[in-house]
N, C-alpha and C positions, 0 to 999 in steps of 0.2 A: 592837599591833605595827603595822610601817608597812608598807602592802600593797608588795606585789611590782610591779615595771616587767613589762608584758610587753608581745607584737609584735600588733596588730590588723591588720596589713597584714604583708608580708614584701617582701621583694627578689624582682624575677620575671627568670628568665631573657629576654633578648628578641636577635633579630637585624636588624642594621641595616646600610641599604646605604653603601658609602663616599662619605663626601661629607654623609649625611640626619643630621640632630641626633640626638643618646639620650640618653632619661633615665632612670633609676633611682628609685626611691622607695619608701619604707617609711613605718608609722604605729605610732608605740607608744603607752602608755597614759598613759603622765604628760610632761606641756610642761616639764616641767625637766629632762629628759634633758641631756645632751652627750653628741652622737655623733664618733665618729670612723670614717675609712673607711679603708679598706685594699685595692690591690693586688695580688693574685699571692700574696701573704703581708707585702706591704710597705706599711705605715703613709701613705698619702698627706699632705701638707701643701700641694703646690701640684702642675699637672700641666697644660701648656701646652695650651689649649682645655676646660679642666675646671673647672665652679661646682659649690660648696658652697650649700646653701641649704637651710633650716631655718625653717618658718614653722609655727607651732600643735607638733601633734604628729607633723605630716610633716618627712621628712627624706629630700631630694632630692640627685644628684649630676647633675648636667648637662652633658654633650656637643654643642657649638654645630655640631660639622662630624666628624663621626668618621673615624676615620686608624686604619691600619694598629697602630699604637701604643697605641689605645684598647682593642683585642682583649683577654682576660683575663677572670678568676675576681675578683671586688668582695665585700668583704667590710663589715658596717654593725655596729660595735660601740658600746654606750650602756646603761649602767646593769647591771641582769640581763638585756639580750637581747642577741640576736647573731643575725645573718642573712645569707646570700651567695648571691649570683647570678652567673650570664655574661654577658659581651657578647661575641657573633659580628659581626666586619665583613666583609660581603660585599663582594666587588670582582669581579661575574661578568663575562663578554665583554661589549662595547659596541661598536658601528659606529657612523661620523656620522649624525644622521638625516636629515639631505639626500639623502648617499651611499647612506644605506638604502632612502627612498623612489624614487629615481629607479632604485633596479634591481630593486624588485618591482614598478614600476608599468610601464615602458617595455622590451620585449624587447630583447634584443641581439643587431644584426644584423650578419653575416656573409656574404662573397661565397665560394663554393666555391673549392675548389684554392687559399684564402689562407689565411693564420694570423691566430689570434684569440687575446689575450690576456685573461683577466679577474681583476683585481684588488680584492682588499677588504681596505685596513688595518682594525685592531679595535683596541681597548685593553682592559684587565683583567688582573686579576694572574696571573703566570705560575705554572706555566707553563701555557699553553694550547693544545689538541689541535686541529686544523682537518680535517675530513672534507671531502671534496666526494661529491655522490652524484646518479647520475642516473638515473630510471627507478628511485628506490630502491636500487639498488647500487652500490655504494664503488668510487671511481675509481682505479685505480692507473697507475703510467708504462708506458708502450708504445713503441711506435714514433713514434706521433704525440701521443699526451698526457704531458701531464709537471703534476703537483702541486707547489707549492714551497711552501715556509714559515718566515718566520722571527718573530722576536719579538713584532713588531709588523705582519704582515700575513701572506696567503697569494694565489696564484697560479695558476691554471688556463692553462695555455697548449697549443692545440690546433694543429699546425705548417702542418697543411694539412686544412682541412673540409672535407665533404661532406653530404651530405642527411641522412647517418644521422644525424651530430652535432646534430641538431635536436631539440627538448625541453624538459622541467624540470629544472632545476638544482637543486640544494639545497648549501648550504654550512652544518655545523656546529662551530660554537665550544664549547669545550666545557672549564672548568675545575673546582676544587671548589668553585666559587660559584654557577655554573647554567651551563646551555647556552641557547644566542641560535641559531636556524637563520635562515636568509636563503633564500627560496626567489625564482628568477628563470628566466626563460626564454632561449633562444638559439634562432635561427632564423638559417638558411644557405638564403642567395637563391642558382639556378644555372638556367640554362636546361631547360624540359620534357625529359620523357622520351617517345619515339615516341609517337604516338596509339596507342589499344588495338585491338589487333586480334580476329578476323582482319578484313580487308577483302568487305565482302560485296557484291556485285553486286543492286542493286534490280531493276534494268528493264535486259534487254538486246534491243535492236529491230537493224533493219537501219541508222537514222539515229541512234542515240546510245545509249549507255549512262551509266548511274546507277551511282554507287560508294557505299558508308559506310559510315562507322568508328565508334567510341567516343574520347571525351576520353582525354588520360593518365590514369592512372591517380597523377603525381605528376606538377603544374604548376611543380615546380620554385620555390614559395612566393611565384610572380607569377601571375596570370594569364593565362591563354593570350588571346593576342590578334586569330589568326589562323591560319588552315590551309592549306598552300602543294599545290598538287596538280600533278603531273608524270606526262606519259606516255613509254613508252619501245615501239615496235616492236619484236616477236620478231627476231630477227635483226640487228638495229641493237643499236652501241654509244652514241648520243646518249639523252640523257631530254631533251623537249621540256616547256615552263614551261606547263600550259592554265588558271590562275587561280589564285583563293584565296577564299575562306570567309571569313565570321565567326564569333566564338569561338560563336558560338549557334548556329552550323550545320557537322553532322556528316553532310552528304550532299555529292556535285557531281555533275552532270551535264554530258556534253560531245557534242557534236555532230560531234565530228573523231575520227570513225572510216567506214571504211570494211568494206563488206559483206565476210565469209569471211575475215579479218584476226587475228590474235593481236595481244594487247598486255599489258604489264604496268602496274600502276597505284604510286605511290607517294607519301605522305602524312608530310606535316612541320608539327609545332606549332612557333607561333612567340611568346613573351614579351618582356618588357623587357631581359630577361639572353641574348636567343639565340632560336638554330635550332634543334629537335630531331634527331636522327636520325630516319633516314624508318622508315615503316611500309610494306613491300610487298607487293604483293599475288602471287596466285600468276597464271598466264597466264587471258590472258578471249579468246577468240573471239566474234568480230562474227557474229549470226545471221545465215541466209540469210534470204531471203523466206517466211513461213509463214503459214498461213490460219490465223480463230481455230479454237474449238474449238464443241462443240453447247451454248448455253445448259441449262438446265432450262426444262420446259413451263409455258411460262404460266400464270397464275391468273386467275380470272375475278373484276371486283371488282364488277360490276352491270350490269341488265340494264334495256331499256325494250319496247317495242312493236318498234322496228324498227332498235335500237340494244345492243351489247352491248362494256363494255370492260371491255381487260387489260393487265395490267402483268407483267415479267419481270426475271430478274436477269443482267447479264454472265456471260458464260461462266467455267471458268477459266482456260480456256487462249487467251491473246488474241494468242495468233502472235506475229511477228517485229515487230509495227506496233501502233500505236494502234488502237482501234476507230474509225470515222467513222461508224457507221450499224447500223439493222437492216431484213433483210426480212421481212415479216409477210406470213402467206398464212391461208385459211380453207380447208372443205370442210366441205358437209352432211354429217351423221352418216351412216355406213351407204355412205358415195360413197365411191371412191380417188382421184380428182382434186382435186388443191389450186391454189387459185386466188389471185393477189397482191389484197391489201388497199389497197397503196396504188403508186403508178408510179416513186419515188425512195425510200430507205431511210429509216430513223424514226430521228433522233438520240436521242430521248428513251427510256427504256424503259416509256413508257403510251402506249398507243395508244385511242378509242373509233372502233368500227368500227361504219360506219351504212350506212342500204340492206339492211337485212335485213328478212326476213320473218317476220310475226308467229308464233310458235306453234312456229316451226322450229328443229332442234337443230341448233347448228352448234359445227366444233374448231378450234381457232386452234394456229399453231407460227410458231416465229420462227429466224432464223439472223443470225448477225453479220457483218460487213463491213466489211475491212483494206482497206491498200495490197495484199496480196497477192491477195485474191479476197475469196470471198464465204465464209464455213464451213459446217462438216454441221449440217440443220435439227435444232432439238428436236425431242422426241416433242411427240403433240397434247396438246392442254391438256385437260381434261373436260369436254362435252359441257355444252353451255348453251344455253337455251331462248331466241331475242327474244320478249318479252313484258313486259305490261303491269301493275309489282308492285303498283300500287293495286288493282288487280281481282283478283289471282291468291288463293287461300283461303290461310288460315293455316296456321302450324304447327298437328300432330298435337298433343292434350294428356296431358300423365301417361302417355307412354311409359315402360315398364318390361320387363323380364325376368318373366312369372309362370313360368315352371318349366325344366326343363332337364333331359337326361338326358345320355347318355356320347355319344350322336349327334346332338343336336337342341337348340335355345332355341326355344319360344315365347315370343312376341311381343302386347302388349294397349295399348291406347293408348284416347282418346277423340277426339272430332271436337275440329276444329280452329272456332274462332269462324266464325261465320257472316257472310261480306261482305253485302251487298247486291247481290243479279243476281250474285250468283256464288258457286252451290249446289256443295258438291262431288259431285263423277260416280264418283270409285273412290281409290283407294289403289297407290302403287309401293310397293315394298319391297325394297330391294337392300343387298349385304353384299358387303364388303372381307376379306378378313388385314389384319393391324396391321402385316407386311412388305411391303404393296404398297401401290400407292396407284389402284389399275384398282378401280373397281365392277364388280359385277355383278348383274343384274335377278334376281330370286330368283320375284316372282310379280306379279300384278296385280291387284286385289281388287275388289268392287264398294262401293259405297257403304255398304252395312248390315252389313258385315265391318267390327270394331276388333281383330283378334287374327289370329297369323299363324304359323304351325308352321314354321321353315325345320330341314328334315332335310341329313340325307348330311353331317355335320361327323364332324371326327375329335376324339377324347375325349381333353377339356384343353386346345382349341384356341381360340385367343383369336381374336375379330375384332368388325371393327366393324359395325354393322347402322344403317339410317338407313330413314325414314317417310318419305313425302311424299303430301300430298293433291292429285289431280287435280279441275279443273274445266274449263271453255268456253275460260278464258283463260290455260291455262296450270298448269303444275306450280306447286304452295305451294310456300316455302319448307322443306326438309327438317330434322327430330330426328333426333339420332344418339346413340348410346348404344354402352357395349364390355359384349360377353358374352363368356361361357366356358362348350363344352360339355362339363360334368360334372354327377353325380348331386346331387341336391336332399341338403344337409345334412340328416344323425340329428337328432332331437329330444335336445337336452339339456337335461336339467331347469336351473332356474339356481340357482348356487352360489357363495357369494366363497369366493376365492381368499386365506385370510389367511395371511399367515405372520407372522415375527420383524419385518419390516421396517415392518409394519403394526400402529401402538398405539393403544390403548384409550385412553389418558389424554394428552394432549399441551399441556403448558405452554409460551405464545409470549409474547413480552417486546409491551406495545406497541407499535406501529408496524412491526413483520418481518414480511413476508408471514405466511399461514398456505394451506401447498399439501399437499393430503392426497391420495393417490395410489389407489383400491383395484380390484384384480383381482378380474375374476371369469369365469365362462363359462355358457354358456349358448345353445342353439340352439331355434327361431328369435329372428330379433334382437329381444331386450331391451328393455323400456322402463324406462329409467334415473328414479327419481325422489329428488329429495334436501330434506329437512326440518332446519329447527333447533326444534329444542322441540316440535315435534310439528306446529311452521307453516311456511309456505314459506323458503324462504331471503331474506335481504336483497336488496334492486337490486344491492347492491356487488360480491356474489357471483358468480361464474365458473363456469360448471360447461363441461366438454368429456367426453364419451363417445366412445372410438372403439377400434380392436384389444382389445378384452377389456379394458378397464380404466375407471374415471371419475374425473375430478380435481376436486376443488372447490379455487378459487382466491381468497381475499382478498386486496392488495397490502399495504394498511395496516392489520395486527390494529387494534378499537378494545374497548375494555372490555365493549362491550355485545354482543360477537361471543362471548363466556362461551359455554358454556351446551351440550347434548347433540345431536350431530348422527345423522342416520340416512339409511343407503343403502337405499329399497325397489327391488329388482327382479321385476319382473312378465314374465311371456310369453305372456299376454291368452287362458289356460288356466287361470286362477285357483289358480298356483302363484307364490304371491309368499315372497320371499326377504330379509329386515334385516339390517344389520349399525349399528349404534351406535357413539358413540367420542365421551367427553367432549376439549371443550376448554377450559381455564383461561388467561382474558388477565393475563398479570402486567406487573410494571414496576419499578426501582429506586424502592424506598419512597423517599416525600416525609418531610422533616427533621420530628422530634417538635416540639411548640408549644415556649412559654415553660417553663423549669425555674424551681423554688419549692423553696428549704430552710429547714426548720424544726428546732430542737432540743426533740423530744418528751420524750426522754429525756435526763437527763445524759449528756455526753460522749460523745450521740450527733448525726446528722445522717440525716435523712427527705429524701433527694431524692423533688417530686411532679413530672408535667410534661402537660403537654395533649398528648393525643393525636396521633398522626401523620394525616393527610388519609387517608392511603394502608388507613388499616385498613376504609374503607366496602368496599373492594373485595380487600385482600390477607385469605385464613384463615389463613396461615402467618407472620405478621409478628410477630416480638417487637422487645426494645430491648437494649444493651449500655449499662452506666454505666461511666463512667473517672472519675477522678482525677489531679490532679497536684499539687505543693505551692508551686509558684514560676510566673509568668506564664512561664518560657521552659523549665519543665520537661519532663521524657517523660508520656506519659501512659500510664497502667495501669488494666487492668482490675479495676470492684471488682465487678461481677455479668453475669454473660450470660443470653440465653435467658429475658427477663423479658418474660412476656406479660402484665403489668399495667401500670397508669402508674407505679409507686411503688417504693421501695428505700430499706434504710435501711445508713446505715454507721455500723461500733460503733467499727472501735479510733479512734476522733480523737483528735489528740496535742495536746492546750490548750498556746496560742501560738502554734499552726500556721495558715500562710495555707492555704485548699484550693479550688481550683478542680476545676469539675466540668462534666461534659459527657455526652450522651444522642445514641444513632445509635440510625437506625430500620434494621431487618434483614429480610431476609426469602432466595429460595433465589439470585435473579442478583445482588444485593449489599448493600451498604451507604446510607443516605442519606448526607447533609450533616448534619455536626453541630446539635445545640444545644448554645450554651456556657452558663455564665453569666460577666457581666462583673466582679462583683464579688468580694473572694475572701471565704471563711468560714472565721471563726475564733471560737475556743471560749477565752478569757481564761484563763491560771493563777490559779490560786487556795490561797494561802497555809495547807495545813494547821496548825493548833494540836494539838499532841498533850499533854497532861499526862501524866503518868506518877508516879504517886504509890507514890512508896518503900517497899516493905514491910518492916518492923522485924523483926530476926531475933535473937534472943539468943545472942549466944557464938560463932555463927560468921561468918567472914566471905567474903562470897559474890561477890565480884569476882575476874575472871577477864582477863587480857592479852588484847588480839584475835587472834584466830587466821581463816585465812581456811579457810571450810569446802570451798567452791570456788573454786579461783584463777581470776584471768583467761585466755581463749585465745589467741591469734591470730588473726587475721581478715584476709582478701583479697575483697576486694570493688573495682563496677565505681563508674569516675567517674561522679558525679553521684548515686547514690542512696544507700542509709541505711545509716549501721553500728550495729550495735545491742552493745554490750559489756555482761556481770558478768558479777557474779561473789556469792558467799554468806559471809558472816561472820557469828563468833562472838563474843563479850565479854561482860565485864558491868563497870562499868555501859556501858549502848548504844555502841559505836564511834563517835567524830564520821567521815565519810567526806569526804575532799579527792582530789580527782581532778588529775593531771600528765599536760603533753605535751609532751617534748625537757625536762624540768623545770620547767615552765610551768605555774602554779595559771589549771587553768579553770573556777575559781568564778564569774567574774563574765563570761566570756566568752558573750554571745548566740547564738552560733554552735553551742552543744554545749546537753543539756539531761541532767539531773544527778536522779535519784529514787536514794530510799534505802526501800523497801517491809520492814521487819522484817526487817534484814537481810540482803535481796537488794539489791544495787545496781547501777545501769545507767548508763549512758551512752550516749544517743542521740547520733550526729553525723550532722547535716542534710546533705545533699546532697551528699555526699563530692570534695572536687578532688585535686588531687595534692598541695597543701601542707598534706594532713590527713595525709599516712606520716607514719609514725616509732612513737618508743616512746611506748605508754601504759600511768601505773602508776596505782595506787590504794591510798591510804594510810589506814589503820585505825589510830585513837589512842583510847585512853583515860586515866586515871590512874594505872591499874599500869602501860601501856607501849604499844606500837606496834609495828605488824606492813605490811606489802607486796608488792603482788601487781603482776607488769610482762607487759605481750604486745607484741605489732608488727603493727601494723597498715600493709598492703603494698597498693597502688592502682594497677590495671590499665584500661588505655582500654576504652574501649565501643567495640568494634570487630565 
């Protein structure tokens, strides 16, 4: 018989925009075809912009410029097949693209209190919806906007603008072809709004006052270029013009006032577009004459033999006038008379004051000096020795606190280094409160004293306490230290402190810190010690102890940070305390080596592959193997959780291409693939089956086919497998012809066709959507023939 025409290709739906070429094409099985096409349902011959073309066993219809006209349902008849598709012609919204560039690159500007027009013709087939939207929300008419629109453009017209009308525009087109938005800006230039208040008064004296403001807060979309300042006398209707600023200056100062005087102030930004409205201020009165106020007391910065200087700070209160000067005065310790330092005032605030005498304690105080007078003096400064610091003895060493009760701190310390020719003679020791800043002499020691009982405190009371060693030349430099008298801390054994938040085991990725936190208590203080593996810690290592807790700190975990860490606490009682807590450095496994497959068995497949780097240091690492059957396939899992190199896959489908691929796994992720490039395939192989007839006497044992199990229906996702049988009966054996829309897919590559002892199947490869429809299955012998049909329905991978 003469085989059957069928389609290896079909008609594919496609859309096209108006104006772009389209074309159609099909491929059938025999070159002698004639095709004809068709229409809507109407037989084409000729069709203005439309080729016939026909070369091998393609069979083409081509569209040079598609038009309105070309839209429609194509139908492709020839021999036994028949095939139909659509053509979609879009004709969405379009604007010029000159017109379109120049309004989303360049803003469009606007003078306030005018009207602004903005127009954009489009073309596209109607009809077409025009939105405008600003700030995201749809513009509608008001009083001052109005939307228009007709066939071929739309309109935005704004009658009179202001500041607010300022923003992003959007315009949407909008048909059943697509939507085109146009986004543009609008910007409305008008003169600033008042500077920001309020106006605040800097410096008010008896010869000038100081004003300032803040910018506007809205420059009107120019820049401020200048600040205009105006004074008005209480009681006067005139404002008088006193200058102007630069935009970079929000202060004035004016020197046109008079003593005991009210006045009001008033401030105007000025731009390219205008004047602002003023900013006013509330009434300012001109000070009287006032003296400053009492500095703080001086500080002492260093001393010599017959020289001792110090430095102070401005007062706060600097009267009605500028400072010009200060007076500095001294008096020995223990005297009430204070005597001037120097015969005219010190501009500067350091003074060194010389002509003193060696050994002697002397206080310094300072007052400030206006146009008005002179101000109230500081208190004294503290009490400073002239003398000679190369010769005077050192600090006290290793001062501390040794005990303390509800009334009392003793006091321990060691000698201070020894100068040359200047032995020390005895010990001060004086103590402050932490709210004062007065010393007070507590006792005076002799030389072969390092330890000091200061009683009469009140319990829980903070202060500070300071050492100093005496000699020939002079008091050492003093140690100072803060106590608190209260009772000597209970003895607390040491204990950590573990909870929930505190874990034994802690896996860190490479390179993330690793910061371990652990509580404990314990009185007296603690000696914290921290080990890895039983030896010190690395250089990299961070350790801090302080308030009842210790942290060990790594910044960059590295592999070799692995391994068992331990907290000793000791309290030098020989009651020592551990805590343990493994740490495992991990990392995203590195990608398995090269893959290797071999066919150990028939119709099977032994994926091997080289190890991952990652396995000298991960114990948790296995591999997952995939599969797929086309280079642009999905890939599916054929094994997980394989902590050997090796896997093998059984059902292989001979003919099939297979690609294969290996991920290294472990508990933070995945690696990088290993593929292979090549695909693998296992060749069909043509069984011979014989079947030798058994002789039967008398009766005859041939039987019509009957299907034992019909076929089903099936819905499966695009792209992967459909697997169809079904079971039949006969005798002699059924021949089995498989049909699609009536289509013999005997010879068809695409589909693959076993008959197993009367089970038969039908694989179909890689499912698209031009696999739906009906499929039957035909069972013939010499007594007769029988048929089994299902529908097969294909839904997206979604």
């Amino acid at each position: 018989s003469v085989p059957r025409c069928y389609l290896n290709k079909q008609l594919a739906t496609m859309r096209v925009l108006k104006g772009d070429p389209a074309e159609l094409s099909c491929t059938v099985s025999k070159d002698n075809v004639t095709g004809t096409w068709f229409k809507d349902g109407l037989k084409l011959t000729s069709m203005d912009g439309v080729v016939f073309e026909k070369k091998g066993l393609v069979h083409k219809l081509i569209i040079n410029k598609a038009e309105d006209i070309h839209a429609g349902k194509y139908r492709f008849e020839g021999g036994d097949v028949k095939t139909e598709a659509s053509i979609f012609v879009e004709d969405p919204p379009q604007v010029d693209k000159v017109l379109l560039k120049n309004l989303t690159s360049v803003p469009v500007v606007a003078k306030a209190r005018e009207g602004v027009k903005l127009q954009i013709p489009f073309e596209g087939r109607g009809p077409i919806r025009a939105t405008w939207l600003k700030d995201r929300m749809e513009l509608g008419d008001d009083t001052r906007i109005r939307v228009d629109k007709t066939d071929t453009c739309t309109t935005l017209s704004i009658s009179s603008c202001d500041r607010r009308d300022c923003g992003d525009y959007k315009v949407r087109l909008k048909n059943d072809s697509g939507v085109l938005e146009i986004n543009l800006k609008l910007m409305v230039i008008d003169k600033p709004q008042p500077p920001a208040g309020p106006i605040k008064i800097v410096e008010s004296s008896v010869n000038n006052i100081t004003i300032q403001w803040k910018p506007p807060k809205d420059d009107g979309g120019k820049p401020v270029q200048r600040y205009l300042v105006e004074r008005q006398q209480v009681g006067r209707n005139d404002w008088e013009t006193l200058g102007e600023t630069p935009r970079s200056c929000t202060s004035f100062t004016t020197s046109k006032v008079e003593e005991e005087m009210s006045y009001y102030f008033r401030v105007r930004a000025t731009n390219a577009e205008g004047t602002s409205d003023a900013l006013e201020s509330g009434e300012v009165k001109v000070a009287g004459k006032a003296s400053p106020g009492a500095p703080d007391p001086p500080e002492i910065v260093s001393a010599s033999r017959d020289t001792i200087t110090i430095i102070w700070k401005a007062p706060c209160k600097t009267g009605t006038s500028q400072i010009m000067g200060y007076i500095v005065q001294k008096r020995k310790k223990g005297t009430v008379t204070w005597l001037p330092v120097t015969k005219v005032p010190v501009k500067d605030k350091k003074l060194k004051v010389t002509s003193l005498k060696k050994g002697v304690q002397y206080e310094f105080r300072v007052a400030a000096v206006n146009a008005a007078g002179t101000g109230q003096p500081s208190d004294p400064s503290e009490p400073a020795f002239a003398w000679d610091p190369t010769k005077s003895p050192g600090q006290v060493q290793d001062l501390k606190v040794s005990s303390s009760d509800s009334t009392s701190v003793t006091l321990t310390w060691n000698k201070p280094e020894v100068q040359d020719g200047n032995d020390v003679k005895g010990y001060e020791v004086e103590m402050r409160p932490c709210n004062s800043l007065s010393w007070t002499k507590c006792c005076t020691l002799p030389a072969e004293s390092t330890s000091c009982r200061v009683p009469g405190l009140q319990a829980r009371e903070k202060l500070l306490l300071r050492v100093r060693a005496l000699s020939d030349s002079g008091p050492g430099e003093a140690s100072e230290l803060e106590a608190c008298a209260e009772p000597a801390a209970p003895m607390v054994s040491p204990r950590f402190l573990i909870d929930d938040t505190v874990k034994r085991f802690l896996v860190i990725k490479a390179g993330n810190p690793i910061r371990v936190n652990i509580p404990f208590e314990g009185s007296p203080e603690l000696v914290v010690t921290w080990l890895k593996d039983g030896l010190p810690l690395p250089s990299r290592a961070a350790v801090s102890t302080e308030d009842g807790s210790t942290q060990l700190l790594l910044r960059a975990a590295e592999f070799s940070d692995s391994g068992t860490y331990t907290v000793e606490l000791g309290d030098g009682l020989r009651k020592r305390e551990t805590f343990s807590f493994q740490v495992q450095i991990t990392d995203i496994p590195q990608p398995p080596g090269a893959i290797r497959l071999e066919e150990n068995v028939p119709n099977t497949v032994t994926v091997t592959w080289d190890p991952s780097a990652s396995e000298q240091w991960e114990k948790n690492l296995y591999y997952t193997v995939l599969k797929r059957e086309s280079q642009k396939g999905l890939w599916h899992v054929l094994g997980d959780l394989i902590y050997n190199n090796k896997f093998t896959f059984t059902r292989v489908v001979p003919g099939r291409d297979y690609y294969f691929r290996v991920v290294a796994k472990n508990d933070l992720g995945a690696s990088d693939p290993s593929e292979t490039v090549q695909p693998w395939r296992i060749w069909k192989k043509k069984a011979e089956f014989r079947v030798k007839a058994q002789k039967y006497r008398g009766v005859n044992q041939n039987q019509p086919p009957r299907f034992l199990v019909p076929l089903k229906p099936h819905v499966v996702v695009t792209g992967s497998e459909c697997h169809m049988s079904c079971a039949v009966g006969g005798h002699p054996p059924p021949k089995i012809t498989w049909y699609k829309d009536s289509r013999d897919l005997s010879r068809d590559p695409n589909y693959f066709c076993t008959n197993d002892f009367g089970v038969c199947s039908l694989v179909v490869l890689g499912v698209t959507k031009q696999d739906e429809g009906e499929y039957m299955v035909e069972a013939s012998n010499e007594v007769g023939r029988a048929f089994s049909r299902a529908f097969l329905a294909i839904k997206g991978n979604s």
